[in-house]
C-alpha positions in Angstrom: 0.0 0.0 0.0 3.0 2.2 1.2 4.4 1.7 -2.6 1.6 2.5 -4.5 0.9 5.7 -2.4 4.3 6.4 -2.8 4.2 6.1 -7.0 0.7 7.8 -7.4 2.2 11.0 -5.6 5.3 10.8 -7.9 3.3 10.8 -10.6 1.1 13.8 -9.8 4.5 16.0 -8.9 5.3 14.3 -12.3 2.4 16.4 -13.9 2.2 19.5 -12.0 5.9 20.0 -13.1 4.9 19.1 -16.8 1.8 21.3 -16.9 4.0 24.5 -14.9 6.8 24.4 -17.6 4.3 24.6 -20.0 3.0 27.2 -18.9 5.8 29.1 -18.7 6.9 28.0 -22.6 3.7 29.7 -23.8 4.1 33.2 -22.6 7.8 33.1 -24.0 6.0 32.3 -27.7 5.7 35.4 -29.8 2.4 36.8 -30.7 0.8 35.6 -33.7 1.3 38.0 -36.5 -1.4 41.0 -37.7 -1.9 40.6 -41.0 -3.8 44.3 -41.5 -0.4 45.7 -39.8 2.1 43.8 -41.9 0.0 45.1 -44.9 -0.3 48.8 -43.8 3.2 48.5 -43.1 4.3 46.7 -46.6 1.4 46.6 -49.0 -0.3 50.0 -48.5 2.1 52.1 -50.8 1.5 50.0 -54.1 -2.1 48.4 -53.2 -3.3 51.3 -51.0 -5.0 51.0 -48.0 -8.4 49.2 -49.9 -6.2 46.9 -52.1 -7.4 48.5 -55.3 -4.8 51.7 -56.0 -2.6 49.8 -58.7 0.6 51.4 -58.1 3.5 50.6 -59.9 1.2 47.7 -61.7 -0.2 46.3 -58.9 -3.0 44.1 -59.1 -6.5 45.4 -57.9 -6.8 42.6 -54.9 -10.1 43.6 -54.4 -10.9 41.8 -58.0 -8.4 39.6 -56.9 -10.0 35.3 -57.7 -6.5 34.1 -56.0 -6.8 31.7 -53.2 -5.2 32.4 -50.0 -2.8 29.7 -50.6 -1.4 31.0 -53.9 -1.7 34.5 -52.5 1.4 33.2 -50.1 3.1 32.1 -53.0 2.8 35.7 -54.7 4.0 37.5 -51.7 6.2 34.7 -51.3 8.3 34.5 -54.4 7.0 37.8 -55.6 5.2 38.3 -59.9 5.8 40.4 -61.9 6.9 44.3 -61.1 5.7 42.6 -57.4 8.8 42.1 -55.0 9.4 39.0 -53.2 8.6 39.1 -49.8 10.6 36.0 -48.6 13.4 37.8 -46.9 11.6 40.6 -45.5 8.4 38.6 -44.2 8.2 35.4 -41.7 6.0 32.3 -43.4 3.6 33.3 -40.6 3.6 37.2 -41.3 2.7 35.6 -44.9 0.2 33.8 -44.2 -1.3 36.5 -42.4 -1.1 39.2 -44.6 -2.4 37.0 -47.4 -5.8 35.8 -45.4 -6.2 40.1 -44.5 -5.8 40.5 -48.2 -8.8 38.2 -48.9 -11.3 40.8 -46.7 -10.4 43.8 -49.7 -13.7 43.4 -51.4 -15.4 46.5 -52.4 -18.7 47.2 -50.0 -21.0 47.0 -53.5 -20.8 44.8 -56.9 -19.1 46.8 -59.4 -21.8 48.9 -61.3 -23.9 49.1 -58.6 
C-alpha cells in the first residue's frame, strides 16, 4: 500500500511540473502575427489602404480570384513588377497578410 501511495504521488509531482513548464513555454512564444499591420506596413504604398490603388502595376486585390494559398506564394516569391517578400516577411507574417488580403472586397458589386 506504502508503494503505491508512494508512486501515485510521484506521478502527480510528475504532472504539475509538466503542466508548470508549460505554462511558462507559452508566454515566451511570440504573438501571432497581424496581417492588417504587416499590410499597412508593406502593401499599403502600391495596393493602398483598400487593395485596389494599382501602383507601380499592382494588381486590384479587391478583383483579386486568387486563393489564400497561392496569395502566399505571390508575396512569397514575388510576380511580376511585385517584389518577393521571402526575406523581409516570416512564413507566418505571410500567411497572415495574405488571409487580411482576402477581406479587400469593395462594399458594393461593381456597377452598382
Amino acid at each position: 500500500m506504502m508503494k503505491q501511495t508512494l508512486i501515485s504521488l510521484s506521478l502527480i509531482a510528475l504532472a504539475v511540473a509538466c503542466g508548470h513548464s508549460t505554462v511558462e513555454n507559452s508566454a515566451h512564444l511570440p504573438p501571432e502575427p497581424d496581417g492588417e499591420k504587416v499590410y499597412k506596413t508593406y502593401c499599403i504604398t502600391c495596393h493602398g489602404l483598400y487593395g485596389n490603388m494599382g501602383g507601380g502595376g499592382a494588381f486590384n486585390l479587391q478583383v483579386s480570384k486568387l486563393s489564400v494559398e497561392e496569395r502566399v506564394l505571390v508575396i512569397t516569391n514575388g510576380r511580376n513588377a511585385m517584389t518577393p517578400f521571402k526575406t523581409l516577411l516570416s512564413p507566418k507574417e505571410i500567411e497572415a497578410v495574405a488571409a487580411y488580403t482576402l477581406k479587400l472586397k469593395p462594399d458594393k458589386p461593381e456597377g452598382e
